[in-house]
C-alpha positions as CSV (number, residue, x, y, z in Angstrom):
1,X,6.9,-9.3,-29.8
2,X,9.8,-7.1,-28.7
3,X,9.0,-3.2,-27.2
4,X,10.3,-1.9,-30.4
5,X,8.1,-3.2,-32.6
6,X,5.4,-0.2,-33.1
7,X,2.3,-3.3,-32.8
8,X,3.0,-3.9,-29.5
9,X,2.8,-0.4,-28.3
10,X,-0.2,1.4,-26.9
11,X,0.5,4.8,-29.0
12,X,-1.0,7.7,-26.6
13,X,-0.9,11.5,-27.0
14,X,2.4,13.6,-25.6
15,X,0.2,16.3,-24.5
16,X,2.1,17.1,-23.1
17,X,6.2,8.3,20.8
18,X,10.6,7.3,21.9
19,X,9.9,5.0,23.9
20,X,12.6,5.2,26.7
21,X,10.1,2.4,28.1
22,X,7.9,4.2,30.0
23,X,6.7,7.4,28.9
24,X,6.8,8.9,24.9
25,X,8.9,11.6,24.8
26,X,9.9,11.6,21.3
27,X,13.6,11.2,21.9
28,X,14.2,8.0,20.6
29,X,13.4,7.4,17.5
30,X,16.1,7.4,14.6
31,X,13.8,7.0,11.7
32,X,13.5,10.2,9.2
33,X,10.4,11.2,6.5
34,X,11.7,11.3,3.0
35,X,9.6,14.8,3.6
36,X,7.3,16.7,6.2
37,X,4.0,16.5,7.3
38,X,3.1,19.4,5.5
39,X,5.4,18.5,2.5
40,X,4.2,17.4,-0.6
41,X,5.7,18.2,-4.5
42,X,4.9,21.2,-6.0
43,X,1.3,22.0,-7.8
44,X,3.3,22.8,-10.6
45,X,4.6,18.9,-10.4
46,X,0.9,17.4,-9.8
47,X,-2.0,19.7,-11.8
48,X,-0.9,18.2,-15.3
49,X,-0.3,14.6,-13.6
50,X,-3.3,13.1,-16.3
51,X,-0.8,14.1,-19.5
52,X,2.2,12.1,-17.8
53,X,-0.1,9.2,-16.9
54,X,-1.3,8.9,-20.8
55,X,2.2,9.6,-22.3
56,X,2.9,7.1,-24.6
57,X,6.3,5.8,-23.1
58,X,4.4,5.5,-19.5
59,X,1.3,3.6,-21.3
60,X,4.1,1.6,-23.0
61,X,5.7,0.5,-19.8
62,X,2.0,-0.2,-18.1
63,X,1.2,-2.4,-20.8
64,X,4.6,-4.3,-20.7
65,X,4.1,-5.0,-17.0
66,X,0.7,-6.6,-16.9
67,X,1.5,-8.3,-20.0
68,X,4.3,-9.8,-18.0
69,X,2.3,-10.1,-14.9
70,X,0.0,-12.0,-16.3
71,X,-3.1,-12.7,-13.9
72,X,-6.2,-14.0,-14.4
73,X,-9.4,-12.2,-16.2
74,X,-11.7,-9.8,-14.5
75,X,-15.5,-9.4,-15.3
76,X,-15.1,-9.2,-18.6
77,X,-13.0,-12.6,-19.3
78,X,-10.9,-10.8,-21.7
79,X,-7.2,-12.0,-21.0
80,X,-4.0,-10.1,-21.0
81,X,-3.2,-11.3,-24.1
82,X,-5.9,-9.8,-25.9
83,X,-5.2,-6.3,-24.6
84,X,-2.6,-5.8,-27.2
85,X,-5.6,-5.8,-30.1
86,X,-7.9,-4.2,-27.8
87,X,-5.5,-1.4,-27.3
88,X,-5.0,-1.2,-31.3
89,X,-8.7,-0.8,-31.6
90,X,-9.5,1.5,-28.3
91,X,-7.0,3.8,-27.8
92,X,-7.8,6.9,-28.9
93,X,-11.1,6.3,-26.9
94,X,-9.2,5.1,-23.9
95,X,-7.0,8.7,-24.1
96,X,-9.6,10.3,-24.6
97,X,-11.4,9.4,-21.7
98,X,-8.8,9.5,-19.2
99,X,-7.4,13.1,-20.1
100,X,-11.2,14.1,-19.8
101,X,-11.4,12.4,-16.5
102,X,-14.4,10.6,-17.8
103,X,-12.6,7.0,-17.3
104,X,-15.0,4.4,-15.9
105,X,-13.5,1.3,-14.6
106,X,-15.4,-2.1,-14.3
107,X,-16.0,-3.9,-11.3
108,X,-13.5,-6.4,-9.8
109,X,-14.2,-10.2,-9.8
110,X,-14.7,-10.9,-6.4
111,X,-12.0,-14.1,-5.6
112,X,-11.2,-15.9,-2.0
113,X,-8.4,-17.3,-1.5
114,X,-7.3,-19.5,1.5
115,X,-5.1,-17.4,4.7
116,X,-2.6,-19.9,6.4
117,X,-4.4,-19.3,9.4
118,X,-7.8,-21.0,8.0
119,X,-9.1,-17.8,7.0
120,X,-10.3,-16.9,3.8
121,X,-9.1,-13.1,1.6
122,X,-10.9,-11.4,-0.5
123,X,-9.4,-10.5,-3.8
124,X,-10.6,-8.5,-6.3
125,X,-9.6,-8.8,-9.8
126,X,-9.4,-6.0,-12.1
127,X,-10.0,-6.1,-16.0
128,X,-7.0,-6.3,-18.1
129,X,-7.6,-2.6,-18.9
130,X,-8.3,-1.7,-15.7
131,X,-5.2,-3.2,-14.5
132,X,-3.4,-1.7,-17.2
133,X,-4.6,2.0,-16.4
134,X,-4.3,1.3,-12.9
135,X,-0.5,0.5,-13.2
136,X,-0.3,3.9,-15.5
137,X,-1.3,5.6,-13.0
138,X,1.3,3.7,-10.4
139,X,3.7,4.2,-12.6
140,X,3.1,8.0,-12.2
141,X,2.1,8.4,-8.5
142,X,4.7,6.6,-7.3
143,X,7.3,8.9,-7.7
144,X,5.4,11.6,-6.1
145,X,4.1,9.8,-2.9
146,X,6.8,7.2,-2.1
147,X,9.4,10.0,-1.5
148,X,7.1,11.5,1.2
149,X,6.7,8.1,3.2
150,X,8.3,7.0,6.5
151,X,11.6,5.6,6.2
152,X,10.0,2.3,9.1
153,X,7.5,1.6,6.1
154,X,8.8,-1.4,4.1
155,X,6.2,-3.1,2.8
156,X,5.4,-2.9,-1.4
157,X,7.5,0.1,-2.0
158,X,10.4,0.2,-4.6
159,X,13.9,-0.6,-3.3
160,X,12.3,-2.1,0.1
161,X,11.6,-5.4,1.4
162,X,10.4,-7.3,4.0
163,X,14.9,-7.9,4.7
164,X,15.0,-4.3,5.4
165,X,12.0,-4.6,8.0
166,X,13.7,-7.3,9.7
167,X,16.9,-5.7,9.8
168,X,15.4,-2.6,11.5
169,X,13.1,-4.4,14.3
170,X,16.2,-6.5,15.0
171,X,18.6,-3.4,15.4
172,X,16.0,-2.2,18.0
173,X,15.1,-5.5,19.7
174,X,19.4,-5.2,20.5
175,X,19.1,-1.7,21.5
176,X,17.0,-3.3,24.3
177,X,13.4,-2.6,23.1
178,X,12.5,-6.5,23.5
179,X,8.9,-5.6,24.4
180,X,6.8,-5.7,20.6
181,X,3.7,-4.1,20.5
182,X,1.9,-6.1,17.6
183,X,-1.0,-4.7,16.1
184,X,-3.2,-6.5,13.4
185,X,-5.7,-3.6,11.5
186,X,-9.0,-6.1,11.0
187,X,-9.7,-5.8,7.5
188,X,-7.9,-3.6,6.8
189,X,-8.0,-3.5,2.4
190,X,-11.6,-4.1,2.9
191,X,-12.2,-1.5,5.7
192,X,-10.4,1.4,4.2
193,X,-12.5,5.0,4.4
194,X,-12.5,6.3,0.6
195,X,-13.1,10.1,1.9
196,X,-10.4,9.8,4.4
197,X,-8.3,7.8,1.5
198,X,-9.4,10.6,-1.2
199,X,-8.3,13.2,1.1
200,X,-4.8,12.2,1.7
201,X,-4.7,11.5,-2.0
202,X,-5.4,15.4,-2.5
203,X,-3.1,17.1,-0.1
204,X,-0.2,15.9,-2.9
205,X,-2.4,15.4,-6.1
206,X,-3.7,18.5,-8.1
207,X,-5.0,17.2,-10.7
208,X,-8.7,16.6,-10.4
209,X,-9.4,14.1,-13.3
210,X,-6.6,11.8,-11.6
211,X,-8.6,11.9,-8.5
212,X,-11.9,11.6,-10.0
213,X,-10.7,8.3,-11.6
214,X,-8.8,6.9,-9.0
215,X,-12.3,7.5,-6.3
216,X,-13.9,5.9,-9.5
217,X,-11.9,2.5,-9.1
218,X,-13.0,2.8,-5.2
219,X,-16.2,3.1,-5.4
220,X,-16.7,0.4,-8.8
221,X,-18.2,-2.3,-6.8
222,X,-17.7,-6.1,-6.9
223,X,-18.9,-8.9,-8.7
224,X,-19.3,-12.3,-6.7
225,X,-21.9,-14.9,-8.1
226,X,-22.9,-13.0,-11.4
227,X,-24.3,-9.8,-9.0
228,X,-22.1,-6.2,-8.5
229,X,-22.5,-4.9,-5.2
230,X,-22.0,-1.7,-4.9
231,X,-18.8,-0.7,-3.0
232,X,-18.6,2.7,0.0
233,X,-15.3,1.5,1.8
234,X,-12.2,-0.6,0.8
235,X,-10.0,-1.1,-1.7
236,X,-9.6,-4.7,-2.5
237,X,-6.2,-6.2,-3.5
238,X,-5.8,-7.5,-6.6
239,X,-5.2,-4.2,-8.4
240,X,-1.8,-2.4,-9.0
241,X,-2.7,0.6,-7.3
242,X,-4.3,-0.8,-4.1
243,X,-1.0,-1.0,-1.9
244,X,0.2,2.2,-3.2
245,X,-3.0,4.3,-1.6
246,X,-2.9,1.8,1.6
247,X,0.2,3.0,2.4
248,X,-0.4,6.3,1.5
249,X,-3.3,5.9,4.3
250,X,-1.4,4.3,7.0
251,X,1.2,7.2,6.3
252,X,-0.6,8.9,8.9
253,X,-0.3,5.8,11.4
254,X,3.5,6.5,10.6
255,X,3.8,10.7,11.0
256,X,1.8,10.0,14.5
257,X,4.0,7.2,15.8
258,X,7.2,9.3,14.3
259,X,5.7,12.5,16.1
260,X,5.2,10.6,19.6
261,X,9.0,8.9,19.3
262,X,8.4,5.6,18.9
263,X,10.5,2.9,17.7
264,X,8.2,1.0,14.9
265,X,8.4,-0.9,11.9
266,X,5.2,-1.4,9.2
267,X,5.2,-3.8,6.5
268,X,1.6,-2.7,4.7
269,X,-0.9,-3.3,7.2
270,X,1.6,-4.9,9.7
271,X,2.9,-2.7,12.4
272,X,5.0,-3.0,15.2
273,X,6.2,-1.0,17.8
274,X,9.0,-1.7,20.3
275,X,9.3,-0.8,23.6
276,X,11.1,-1.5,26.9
277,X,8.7,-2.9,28.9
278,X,5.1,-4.4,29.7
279,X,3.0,-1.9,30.7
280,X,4.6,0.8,28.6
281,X,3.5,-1.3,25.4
282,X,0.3,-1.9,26.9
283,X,-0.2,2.3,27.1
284,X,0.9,2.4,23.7
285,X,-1.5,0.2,22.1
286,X,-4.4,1.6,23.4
287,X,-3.6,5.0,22.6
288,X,-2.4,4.1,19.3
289,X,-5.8,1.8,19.1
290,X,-7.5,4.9,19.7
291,X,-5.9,7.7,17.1
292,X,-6.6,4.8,14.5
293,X,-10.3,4.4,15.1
294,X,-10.6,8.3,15.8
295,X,-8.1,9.5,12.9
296,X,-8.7,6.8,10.2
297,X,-11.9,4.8,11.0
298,X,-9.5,1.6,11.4
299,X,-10.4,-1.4,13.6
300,X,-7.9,-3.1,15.4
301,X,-8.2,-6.6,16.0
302,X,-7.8,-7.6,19.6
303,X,-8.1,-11.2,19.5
304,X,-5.1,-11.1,16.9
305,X,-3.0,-8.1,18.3
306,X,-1.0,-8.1,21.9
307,X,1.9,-6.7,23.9
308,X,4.7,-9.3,25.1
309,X,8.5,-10.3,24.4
310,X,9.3,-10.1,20.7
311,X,10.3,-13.9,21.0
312,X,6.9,-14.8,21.7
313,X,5.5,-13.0,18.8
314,X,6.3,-13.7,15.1
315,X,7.0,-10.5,12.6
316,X,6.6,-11.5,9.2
317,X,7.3,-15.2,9.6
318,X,10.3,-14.9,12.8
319,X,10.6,-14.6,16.1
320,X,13.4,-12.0,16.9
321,X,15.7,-11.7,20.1
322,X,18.6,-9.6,21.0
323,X,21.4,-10.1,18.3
324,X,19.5,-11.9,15.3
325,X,20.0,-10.8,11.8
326,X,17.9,-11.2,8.8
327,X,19.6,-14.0,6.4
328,X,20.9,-16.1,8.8
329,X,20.6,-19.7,9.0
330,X,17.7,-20.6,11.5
331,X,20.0,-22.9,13.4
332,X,22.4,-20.0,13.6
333,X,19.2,-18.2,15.3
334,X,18.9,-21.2,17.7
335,X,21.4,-20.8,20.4
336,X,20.1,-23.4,22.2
């Protein structure tokens, strides 16, 4: 089946704080916003977001990508390579529904998986169609939120990786910031606010049937053992849109480090912030502890989060010190 072959397309309308180690300042930190706090793309850009989302070349492109994605069935046990005929039969209804704002997703199939540390995650798969509107949708709001993120925000973002994160935690660990403050959010994908979430969504998104669908995937529930239950807070991974609005929440973790100076580096809902010494981390994380229960409604795991030398804590699988660089051979990182 090759993407010019008219079957194989979805046809869709064209309706159109620095740390200077003691105190936070705000001097330090050399990390820009791709835009301000009070920046976001033009109404113009974002009331008539639904018509871009259900054009047929963005539908098109969706559809490609969970086809190639693969993944296993939701609820329904319909596979993602039955979408193609379902889309045949159910698009017009499918339009039609979105550009009314009328869309209802399914709930996700509720899935553990094993954590390295012994711990289970909770997954939640999405139907084929709902993973294929939810990636429309990605495809759409991506553009229009990504460019507003911190440049210390790595994780599931186009053009960034968790190299980039590396590179930039080592380039302050040599500046002398070899004191890590390493914060684990508990929960976080299952403990996200949806009014908080739905808020953000709204200072950049106009368009009220894009927000009315995407609170609908929040709120859709999740099936485990034959029984939905219903769902007021998270949004579970699994779907194509879920790390897209969890960073747009943790966004404001980033503008309130960024405003108080400090040096940090997030990879989705892993954060760190470097400082030059003990007690100065140990200030920061409990006022940071605080503006994330206060500002977000975020929990912060003590047992897993702590203040110490960044070679005593791991950051997305190493254990940085003062001239180590992303890439290299781990004997090469071993100088004795």
């Amino acid at each position: 089946m090759t993407d010019n072959s008219t079957d194989s397309k979805v046809q869709a309308t064209d309706k159109g704080h620095a740390d200077s180690g003691e105190s936070g300042t705000g001097s330090g930190t050399d990390v820009a916003y791709g835009g301000t706090a009070a920046c976001s793309a033009p109404q113009s850009q974002t009331d008539h977001l639904m018509e871009r989302i259900v054009h047929r070349d963005n539908l098109n492109e969706a559809y490609r990508r969970v086809v190639s994605n693969k993944g296993a069935a939701g609820v329904d046990g319909m596979s993602v390579h039955d979408l193609l005929d379902w889309c045949r039969k159910n698009r017009n209804a499918l339009i039609g529904s979105l550009l009314e704002g009328t869309y209802t997703p399914s709930p996700v199939r509720g899935v553990e998986i094993p954590k390295a540390n012994g711990g289970k995650r909770q997954l939640g798969i999405p139907t084929a169609v709902d993973r294929l509107v939810q990636q429309a949708f990605l495809q759409v709001l991506t553009p229009v939120l990504d460019p507003l993120f911190s440049e210390a925000s790595f994780g599931f973002r186009p053009g960034r990786s968790a190299h980039g994160a590396l590179k930039l935690a080592s380039k302050y660990v040599t500046e002398g910031y070899v004191y890590v403050v390493d914060m684990d959010l508990e929960k976080f994908f299952d403990r996200v606010n949806h009014d908080i979430l739905m808020a953000r969504l709204a200072r950049y998104v106009k368009d009220k049937r894009v927000l009315k669908v995407v609170r609908a995937f929040l709120t859709a529930g999740i099936m485990k053992d034959g029984v939905v239950q219903p769902r007021d807070e998270g949004t579970p991974q699994g779907g194509p849109l879920s790390p897209l609005l969890a960073n747009l929440l943790l966004d404001d973790l980033d503008r309130e480090l960024q405003r108080r100076g400090h040096r940090f580096v997030r990879y989705a809902d892993d954060c760190n912030i470097y400082v030059a010494s003990q007690r100065s981390g140990e200030r920061v994380f409990e006022s940071v502890t605080a503006f994330l229960d206060k500002k977000l409604k975020l929990k912060v795991n003590r047992e897993k989060s702590a203040v110490g030398l960044v070679n005593e804590r791991s950051f997305l699988g190493y254990r940085l010190f003062p001239g180590w660089q992303p890439g290299a051979a781990e004997e090469d990182n071993q100088p004795f």
